[in-house]
C-alpha positions as CSV (number, residue, x, y, z in Angstrom):
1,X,0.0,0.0,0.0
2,X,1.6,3.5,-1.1
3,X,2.3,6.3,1.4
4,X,0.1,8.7,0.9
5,X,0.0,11.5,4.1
6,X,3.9,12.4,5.0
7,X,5.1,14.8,7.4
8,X,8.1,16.2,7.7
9,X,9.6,17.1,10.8
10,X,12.1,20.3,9.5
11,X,12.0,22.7,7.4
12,X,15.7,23.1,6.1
13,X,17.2,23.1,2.7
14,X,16.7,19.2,2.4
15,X,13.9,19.2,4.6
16,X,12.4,21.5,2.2
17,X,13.4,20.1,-1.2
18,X,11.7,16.2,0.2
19,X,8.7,17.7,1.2
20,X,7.9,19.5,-1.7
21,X,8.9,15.8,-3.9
22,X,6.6,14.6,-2.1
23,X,4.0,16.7,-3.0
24,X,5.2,16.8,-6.6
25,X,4.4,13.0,-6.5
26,X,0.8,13.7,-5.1
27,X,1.2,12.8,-1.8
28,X,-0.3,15.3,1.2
29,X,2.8,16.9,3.1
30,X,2.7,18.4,6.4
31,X,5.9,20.6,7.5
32,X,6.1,20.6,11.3
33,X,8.3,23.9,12.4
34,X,9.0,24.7,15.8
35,X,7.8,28.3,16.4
36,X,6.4,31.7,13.9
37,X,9.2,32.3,13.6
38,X,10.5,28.9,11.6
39,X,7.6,29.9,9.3
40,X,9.5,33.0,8.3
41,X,12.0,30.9,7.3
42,X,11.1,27.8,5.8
43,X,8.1,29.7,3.5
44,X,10.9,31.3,1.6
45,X,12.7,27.9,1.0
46,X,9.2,26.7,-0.3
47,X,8.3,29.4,-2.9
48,X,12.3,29.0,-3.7
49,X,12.2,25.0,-4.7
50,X,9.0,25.0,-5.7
51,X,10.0,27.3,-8.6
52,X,13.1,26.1,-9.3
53,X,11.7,22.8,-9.9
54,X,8.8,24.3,-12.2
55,X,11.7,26.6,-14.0
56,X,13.8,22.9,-14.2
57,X,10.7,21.6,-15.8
58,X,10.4,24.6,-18.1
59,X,13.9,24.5,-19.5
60,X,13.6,20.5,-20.1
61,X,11.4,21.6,-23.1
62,X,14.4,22.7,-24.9
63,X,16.1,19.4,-24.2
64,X,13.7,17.0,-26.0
65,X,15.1,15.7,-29.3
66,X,18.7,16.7,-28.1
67,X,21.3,14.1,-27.7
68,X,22.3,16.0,-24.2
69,X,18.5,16.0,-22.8
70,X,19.0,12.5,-21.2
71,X,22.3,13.5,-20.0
72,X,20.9,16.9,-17.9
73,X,17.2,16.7,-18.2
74,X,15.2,17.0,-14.1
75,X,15.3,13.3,-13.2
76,X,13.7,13.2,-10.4
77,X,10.6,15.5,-12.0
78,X,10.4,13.3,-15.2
79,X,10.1,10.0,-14.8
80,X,10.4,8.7,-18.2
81,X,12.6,10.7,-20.6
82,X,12.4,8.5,-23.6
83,X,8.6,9.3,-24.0
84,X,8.8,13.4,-22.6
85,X,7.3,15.6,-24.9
86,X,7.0,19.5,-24.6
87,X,3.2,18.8,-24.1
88,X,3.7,15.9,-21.5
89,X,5.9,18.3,-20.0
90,X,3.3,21.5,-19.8
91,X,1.2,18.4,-18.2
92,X,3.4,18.3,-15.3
93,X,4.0,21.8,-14.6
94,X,0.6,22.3,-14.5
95,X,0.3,19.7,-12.1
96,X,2.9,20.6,-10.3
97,X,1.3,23.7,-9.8
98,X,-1.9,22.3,-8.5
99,X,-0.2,20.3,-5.7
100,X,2.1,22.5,-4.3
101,X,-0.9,24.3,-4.1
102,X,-2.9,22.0,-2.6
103,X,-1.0,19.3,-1.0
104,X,1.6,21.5,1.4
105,X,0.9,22.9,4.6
106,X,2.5,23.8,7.6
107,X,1.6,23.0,11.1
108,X,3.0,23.9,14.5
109,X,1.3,21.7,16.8
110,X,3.1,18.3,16.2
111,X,0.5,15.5,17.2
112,X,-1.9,17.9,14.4
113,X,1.0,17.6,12.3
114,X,1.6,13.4,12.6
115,X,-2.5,12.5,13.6
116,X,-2.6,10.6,10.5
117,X,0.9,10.0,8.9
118,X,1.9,7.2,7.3
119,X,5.6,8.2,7.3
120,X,7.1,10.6,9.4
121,X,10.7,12.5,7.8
122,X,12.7,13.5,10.8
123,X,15.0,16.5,9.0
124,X,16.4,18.3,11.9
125,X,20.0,20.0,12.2
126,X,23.0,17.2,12.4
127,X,22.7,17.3,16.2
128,X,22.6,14.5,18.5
129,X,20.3,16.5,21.0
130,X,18.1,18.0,18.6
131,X,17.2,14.7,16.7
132,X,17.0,13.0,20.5
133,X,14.9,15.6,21.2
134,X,12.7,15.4,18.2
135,X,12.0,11.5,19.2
136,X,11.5,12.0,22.8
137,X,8.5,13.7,21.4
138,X,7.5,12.3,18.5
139,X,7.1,9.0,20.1
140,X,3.9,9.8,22.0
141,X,2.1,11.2,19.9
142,X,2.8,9.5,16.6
143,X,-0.1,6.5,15.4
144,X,1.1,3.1,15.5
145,X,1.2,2.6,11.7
146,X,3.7,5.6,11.3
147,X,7.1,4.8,9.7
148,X,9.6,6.9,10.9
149,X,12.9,7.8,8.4
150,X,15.6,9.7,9.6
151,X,17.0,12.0,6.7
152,X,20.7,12.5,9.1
153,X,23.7,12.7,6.8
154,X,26.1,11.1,8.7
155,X,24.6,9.4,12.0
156,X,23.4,6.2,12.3
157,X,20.0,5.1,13.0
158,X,21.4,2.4,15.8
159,X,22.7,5.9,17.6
160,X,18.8,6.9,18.5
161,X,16.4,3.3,17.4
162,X,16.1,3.2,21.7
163,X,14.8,6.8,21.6
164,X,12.3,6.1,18.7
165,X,9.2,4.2,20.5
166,X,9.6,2.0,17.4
167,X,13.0,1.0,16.4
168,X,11.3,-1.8,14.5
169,X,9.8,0.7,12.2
170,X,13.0,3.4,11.8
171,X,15.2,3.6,9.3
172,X,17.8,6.2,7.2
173,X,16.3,7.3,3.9
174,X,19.2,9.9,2.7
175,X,18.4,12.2,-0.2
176,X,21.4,14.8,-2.2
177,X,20.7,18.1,-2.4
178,X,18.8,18.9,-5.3
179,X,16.9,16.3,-5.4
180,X,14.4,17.0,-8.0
181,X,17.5,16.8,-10.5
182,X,19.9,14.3,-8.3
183,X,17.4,11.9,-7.5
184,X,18.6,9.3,-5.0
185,X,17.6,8.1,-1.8
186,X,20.0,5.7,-0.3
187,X,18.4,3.4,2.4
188,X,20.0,2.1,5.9
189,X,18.7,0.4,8.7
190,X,19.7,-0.7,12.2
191,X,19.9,-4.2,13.2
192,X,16.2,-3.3,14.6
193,X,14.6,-2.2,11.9
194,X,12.2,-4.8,10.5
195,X,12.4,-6.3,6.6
196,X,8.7,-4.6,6.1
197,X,10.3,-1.4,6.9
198,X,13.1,-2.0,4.7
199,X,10.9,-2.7,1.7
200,X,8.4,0.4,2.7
201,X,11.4,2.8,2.4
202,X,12.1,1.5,-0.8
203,X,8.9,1.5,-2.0
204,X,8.5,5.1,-0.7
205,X,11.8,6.5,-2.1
206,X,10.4,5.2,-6.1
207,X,6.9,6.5,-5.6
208,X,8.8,9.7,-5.2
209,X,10.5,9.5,-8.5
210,X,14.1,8.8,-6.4
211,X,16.4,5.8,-7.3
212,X,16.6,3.5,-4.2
213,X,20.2,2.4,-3.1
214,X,20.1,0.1,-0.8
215,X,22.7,-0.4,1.9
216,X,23.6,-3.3,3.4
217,X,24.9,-2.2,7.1
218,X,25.3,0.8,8.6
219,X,27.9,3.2,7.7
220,X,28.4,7.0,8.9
221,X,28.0,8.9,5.8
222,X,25.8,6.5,4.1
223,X,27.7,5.5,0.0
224,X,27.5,9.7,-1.4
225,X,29.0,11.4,2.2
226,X,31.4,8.6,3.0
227,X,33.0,10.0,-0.4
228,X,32.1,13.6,0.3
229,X,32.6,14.4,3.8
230,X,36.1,14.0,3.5
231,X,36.3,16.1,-0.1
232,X,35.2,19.0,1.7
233,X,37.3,18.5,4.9
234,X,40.2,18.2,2.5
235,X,39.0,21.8,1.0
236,X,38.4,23.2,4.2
237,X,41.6,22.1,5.6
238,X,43.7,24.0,2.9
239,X,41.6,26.6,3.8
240,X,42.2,26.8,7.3
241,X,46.0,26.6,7.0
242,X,46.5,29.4,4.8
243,X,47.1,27.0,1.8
244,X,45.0,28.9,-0.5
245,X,41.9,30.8,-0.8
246,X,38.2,29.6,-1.4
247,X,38.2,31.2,-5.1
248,X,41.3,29.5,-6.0
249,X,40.7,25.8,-4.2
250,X,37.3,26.4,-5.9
251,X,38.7,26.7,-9.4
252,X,41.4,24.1,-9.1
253,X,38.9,21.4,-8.2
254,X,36.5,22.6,-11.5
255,X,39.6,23.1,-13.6
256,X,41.5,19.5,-13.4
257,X,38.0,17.4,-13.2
258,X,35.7,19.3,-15.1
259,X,33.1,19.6,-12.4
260,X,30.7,22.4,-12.2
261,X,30.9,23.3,-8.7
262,X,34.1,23.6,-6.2
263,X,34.0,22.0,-2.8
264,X,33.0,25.3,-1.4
265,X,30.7,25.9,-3.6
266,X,29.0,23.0,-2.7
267,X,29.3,23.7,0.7
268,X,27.3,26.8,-0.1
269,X,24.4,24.8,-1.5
270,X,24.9,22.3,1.9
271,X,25.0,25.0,3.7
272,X,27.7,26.2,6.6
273,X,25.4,25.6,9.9
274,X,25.3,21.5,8.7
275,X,29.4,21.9,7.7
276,X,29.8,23.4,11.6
277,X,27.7,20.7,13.4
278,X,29.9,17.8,11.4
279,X,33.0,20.0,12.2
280,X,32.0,20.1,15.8
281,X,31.6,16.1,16.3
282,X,34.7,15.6,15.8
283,X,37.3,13.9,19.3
284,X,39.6,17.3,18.5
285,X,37.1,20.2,18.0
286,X,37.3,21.7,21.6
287,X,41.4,21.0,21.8
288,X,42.3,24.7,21.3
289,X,44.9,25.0,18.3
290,X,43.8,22.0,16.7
291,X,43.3,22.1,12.8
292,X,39.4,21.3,13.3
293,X,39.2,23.8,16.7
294,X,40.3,26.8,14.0
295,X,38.0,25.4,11.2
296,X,35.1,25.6,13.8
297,X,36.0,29.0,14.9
298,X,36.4,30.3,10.6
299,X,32.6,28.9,10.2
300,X,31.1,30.0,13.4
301,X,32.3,33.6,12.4
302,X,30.7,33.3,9.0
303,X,27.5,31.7,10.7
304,X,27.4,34.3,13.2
305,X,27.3,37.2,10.1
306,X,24.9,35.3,8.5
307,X,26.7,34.2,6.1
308,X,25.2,30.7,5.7
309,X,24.9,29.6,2.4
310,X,22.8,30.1,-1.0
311,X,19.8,30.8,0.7
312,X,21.0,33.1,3.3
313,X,22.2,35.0,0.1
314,X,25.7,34.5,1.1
315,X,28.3,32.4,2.0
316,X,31.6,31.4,0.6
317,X,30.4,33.3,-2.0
318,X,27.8,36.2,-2.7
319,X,24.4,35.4,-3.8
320,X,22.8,39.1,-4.1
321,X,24.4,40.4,-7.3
């Protein structure tokens, strides 16, 4: 049986981005924020990704016929690229339309926001506390049937299954960012979490137009940020010592491998408040001195300016011009 009612518990960049997938897919999304004042900032992130996707769906018109369409075209917005026309593809904007329209709301009382889920997206910052937090009261108010995913980029579900209520029915479903155009979901349980489960995430992560990876045992990072995480530690570690600047790391990386985007570009689009909390997990981070202490302290400041990424308008780079 599909999932039909999800709510997700978060409304950050990724947060964000699987809500409204879900919606684009026709489900009925609930974003649970914290406070009025989450609103203010989570409403912008909506009306950003739902017309990016919409303008991603626009520009694929251009694509069809071309020998690079299948190569670039929004995967995760078209399911079937062979058979896309520029009519089919009108046909989903204007769907598109209707259900972010009608299937996305926002709710700050949680047990409104889970009464009737059938999967519940935890999306909170990497914190240990915060997502321990989240669980400590979702637990008691959540229906039986709810499935509960964890969307954490680098912590395992084992780490909080006892806090759950229902380790039985937890799991990691991981998305990228962008995930309208980088459409993955990679899929981890604990030794808990029950083969139905399993299956349901799977199920799930196709019904949102996302390829399902499945992994076989835990691992911090998941397949993408086990590779990742230490590319941008690498770039933010030449970066601390002086090595070289942003710009110039940046261009080396895009230069010598062709790729669009530098490490800290990507840690723009990521955003700095996620690169912080990883940074600050880390044995050495308090040792005063240490390469990851000074890293902490270069990101802070930026944080602390609000200099957080793409959609605080700046970061690494600047956003407004």
């Amino acid at each position: 049986m599909k999932s039909q009612k999800i709510t997700v518990a978060g409304g950050g960049v990724l947060g964000t981005q699987i809500g409204l997938m879900c919606a684009y897919a026709g489900k009925d999304v609930t974003f649970w924020l914290r406070s009025e004042s989450s609103i203010g900032r989570t409403q912008p992130k909506i009306e950003r990704y739902s017309n990016l996707m919409l303008e991603d769906l626009a520009k694929a018109k251009a694509l069809v016929g071309s020998p690079m369409g299948a190569f670039v075209y929004p995967k995760g917005l078209i399911r079937d690229w062979k058979s896309a026309t520029a009519e089919s593809i009108d046909a989903l904007i204007e769907t598109a339309k209707k259900n972010f329209a009608e299937h996305v709301h926002i709710e700050l009382d949680l047990a409104k926001a889970v009464a009737d889920a059938d999967i519940v997206i935890e999306s909170m910052t990497e914190n240990p506390e915060a997502k321990i937090g989240m669980y400590n009261a979702l637990k008691d108010v959540m229906p039986e049937k709810t499935l509960l995913f964890t969307n954490s980029s680098t912590m395992l579900p084992s780490t909080f299954q006892s806090y759950t209520g229902r380790p039985e029915k937890y799991c990691a479903v991981h998305f990228a960012n962008t995930i309208w155009k980088n459409n993955t979901a990679e899929i981890m349980g604990h030794a808990g979490t029950s083969e139905e489960t399993f299956k349901a995430a799977v199920a799930f992560a196709d019904e949102i137009n996302m390829i399902p990876l499945e992994l076989h045992k835990e691992q911090p990072g998941y397949i993408l940020n086990s590779m990742l995480v230490p590319f941008l530690s690498a770039a933010q570690a030449l970066w601390a010592n002086g090595v070289a600047d942003v710009p110039t790391i940046d261009k080396t990386w895009e230069l010598a491998t062709g790729a669009p985007a530098g490490p800290f570009k990507i840690l723009d689009i990521v955003g700095l408040e996620t690169a912080y909390n990883i940074n600050q997990m880390k044995p050495d981070a308090q040792v005063e001195g240490s390469l990851t202490n000074r890293l902490g302290k270069l990101l802070k400041e930026k944080i602390d300016k609000g200099e957080t990424g793409v959609n605080a308008g700046k970061g690494f780079y600047d956003y407004t011009k």
